[in-house]
Backbone bond lengths (Angstrom), bond angles and torsions (degrees), N, CA, C in turn:
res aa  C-N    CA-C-N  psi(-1)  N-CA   C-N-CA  omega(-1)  CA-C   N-CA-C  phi
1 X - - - 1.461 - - 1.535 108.49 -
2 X 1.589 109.31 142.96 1.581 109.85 -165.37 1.495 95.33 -98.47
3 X 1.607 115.74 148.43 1.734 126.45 -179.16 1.335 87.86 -35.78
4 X 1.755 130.06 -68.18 1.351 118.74 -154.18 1.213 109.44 -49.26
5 X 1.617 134.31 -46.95 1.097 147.27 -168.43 1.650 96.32 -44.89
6 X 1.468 85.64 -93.38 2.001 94.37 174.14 1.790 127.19 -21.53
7 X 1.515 96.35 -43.01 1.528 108.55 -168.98 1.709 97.08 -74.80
8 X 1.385 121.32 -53.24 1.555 126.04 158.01 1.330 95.41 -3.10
9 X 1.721 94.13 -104.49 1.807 118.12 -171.42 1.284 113.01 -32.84
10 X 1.361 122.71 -42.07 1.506 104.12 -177.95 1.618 113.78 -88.92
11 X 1.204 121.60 -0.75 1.528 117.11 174.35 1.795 108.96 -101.21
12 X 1.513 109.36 3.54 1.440 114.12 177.98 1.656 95.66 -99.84
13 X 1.544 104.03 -53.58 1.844 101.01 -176.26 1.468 111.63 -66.25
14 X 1.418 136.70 -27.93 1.465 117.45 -150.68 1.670 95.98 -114.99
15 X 1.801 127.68 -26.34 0.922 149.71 -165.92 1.669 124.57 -104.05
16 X 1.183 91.23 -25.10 1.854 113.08 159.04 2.420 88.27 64.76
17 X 1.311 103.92 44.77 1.450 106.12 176.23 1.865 80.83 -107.22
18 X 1.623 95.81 138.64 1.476 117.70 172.67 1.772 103.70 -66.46
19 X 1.712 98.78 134.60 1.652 106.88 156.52 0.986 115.61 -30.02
20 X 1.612 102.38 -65.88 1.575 99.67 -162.62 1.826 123.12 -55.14
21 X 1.024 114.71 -13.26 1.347 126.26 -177.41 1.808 111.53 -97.24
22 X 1.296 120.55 -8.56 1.256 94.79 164.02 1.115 112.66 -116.38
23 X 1.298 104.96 136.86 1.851 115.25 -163.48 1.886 77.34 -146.82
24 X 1.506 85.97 160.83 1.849 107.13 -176.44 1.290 112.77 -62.20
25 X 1.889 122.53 -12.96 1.102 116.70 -178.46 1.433 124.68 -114.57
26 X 1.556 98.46 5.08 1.438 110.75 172.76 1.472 106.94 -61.87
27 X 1.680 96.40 152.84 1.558 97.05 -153.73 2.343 75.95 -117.97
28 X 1.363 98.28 144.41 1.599 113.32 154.45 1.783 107.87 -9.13
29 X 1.153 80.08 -74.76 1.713 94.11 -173.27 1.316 116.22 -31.42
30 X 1.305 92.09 -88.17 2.015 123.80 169.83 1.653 106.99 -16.85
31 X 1.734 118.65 -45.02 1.466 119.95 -172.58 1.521 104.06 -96.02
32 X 1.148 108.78 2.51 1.707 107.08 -176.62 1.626 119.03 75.82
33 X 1.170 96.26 37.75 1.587 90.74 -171.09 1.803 100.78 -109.32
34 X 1.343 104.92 130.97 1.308 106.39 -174.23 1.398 113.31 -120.24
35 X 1.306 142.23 -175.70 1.027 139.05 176.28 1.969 122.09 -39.12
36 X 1.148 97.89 -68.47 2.084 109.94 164.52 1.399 103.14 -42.46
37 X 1.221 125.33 -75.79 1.618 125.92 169.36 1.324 111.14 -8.92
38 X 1.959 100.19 -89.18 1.611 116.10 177.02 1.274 123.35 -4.22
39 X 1.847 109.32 -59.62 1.232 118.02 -154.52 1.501 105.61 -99.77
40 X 1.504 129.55 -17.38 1.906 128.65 136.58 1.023 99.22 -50.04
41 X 0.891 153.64 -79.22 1.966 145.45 -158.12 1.350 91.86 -65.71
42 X 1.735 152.28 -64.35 1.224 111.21 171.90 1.107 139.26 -54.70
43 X 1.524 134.98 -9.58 1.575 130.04 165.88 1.309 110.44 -79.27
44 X 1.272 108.76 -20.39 1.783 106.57 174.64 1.427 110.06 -83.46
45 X 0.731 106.81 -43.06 1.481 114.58 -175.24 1.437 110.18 -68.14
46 X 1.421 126.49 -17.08 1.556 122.04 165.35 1.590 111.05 -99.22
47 X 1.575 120.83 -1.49 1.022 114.13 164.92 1.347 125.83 -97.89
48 X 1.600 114.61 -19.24 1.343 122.52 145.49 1.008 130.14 -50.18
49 X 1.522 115.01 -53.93 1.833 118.27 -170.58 1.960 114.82 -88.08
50 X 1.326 77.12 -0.47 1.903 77.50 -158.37 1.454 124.19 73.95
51 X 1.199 112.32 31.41 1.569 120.22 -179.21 1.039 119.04 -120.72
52 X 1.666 129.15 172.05 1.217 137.65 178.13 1.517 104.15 -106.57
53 X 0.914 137.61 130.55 1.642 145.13 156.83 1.485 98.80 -69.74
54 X 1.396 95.80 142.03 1.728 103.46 154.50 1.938 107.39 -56.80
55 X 1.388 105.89 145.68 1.223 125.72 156.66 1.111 131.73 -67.48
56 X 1.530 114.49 -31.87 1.380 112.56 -165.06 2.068 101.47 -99.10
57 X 1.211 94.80 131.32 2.309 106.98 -158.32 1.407 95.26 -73.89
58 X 1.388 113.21 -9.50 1.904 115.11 -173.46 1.442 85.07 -88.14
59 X 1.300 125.83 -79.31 1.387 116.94 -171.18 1.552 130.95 -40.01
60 X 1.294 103.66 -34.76 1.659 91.70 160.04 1.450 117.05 -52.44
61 X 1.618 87.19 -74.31 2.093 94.18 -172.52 0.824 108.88 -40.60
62 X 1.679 157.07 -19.58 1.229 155.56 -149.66 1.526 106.87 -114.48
63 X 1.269 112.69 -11.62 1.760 127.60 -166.19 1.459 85.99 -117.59
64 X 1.388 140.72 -91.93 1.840 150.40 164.61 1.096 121.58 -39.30
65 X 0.988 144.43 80.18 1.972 137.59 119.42 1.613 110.79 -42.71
66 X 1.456 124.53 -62.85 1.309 89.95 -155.88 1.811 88.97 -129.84
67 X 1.299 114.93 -170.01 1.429 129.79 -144.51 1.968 110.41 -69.93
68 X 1.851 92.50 -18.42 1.861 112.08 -164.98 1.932 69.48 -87.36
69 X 1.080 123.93 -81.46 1.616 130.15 -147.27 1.846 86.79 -43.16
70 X 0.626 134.16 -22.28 1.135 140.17 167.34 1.438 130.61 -31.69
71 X 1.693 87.31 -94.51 1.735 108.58 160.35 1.578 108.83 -68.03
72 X 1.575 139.98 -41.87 1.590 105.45 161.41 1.312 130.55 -30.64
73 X 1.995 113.68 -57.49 1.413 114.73 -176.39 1.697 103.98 -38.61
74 X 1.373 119.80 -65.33 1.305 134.59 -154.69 1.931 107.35 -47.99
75 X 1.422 102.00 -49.93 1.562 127.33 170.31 1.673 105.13 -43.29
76 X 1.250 113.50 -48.68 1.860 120.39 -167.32 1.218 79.05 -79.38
77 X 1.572 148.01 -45.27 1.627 119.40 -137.75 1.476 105.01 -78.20
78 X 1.286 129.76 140.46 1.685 117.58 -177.99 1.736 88.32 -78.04
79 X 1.609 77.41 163.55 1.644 109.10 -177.06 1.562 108.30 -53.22
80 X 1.538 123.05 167.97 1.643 133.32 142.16 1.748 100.80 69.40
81 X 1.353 98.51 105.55 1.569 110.41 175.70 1.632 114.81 -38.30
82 X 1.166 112.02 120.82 1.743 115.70 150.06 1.448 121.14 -62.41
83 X 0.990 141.64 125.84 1.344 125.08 -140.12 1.910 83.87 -97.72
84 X 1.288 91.23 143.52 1.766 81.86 162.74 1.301 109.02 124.94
């Protein structure tokens, strides 16, 4: 299963955003995801993948517009939390 795949399912089960709406080119906006959001989907999203997200909320938005820039970031982050 591909991050997008995974990242899909968990932003349809935990986030109640429709299938039909996440596609690789959905943009932030389009799914309603705003800053507060972002950063629930990054704690999920490192407890799903086993990863750490960047900390800093500029560097995401500045890396993600839409749902694919997304699951790439997740793909580059190496595996198994750094604790801290």
């Amino acid at each position: 299963m591909s991050a997008l795949e995974r990242l899909s399912g968990l932003l349809e089960r935990d986030f109640a955003i429709p299938a039909a709406s996440l596609t690789d080119a959905a943009t932030l906006e389009s799914l309603e995801i705003d800053s507060l959001r972002l950063i629930e989907i990054a704690f999920a999203v490192e407890d799903e993948f086993g990863v750490t997200m960047p900390q800093d909320q500029g560097e995401i938005r500045a890396r993600v517009k839409t749902l694919g820039d997304l699951a790439r970031l997740i793909e580059e982050l190496p595996a198994g939390k750094a604790g801290g």
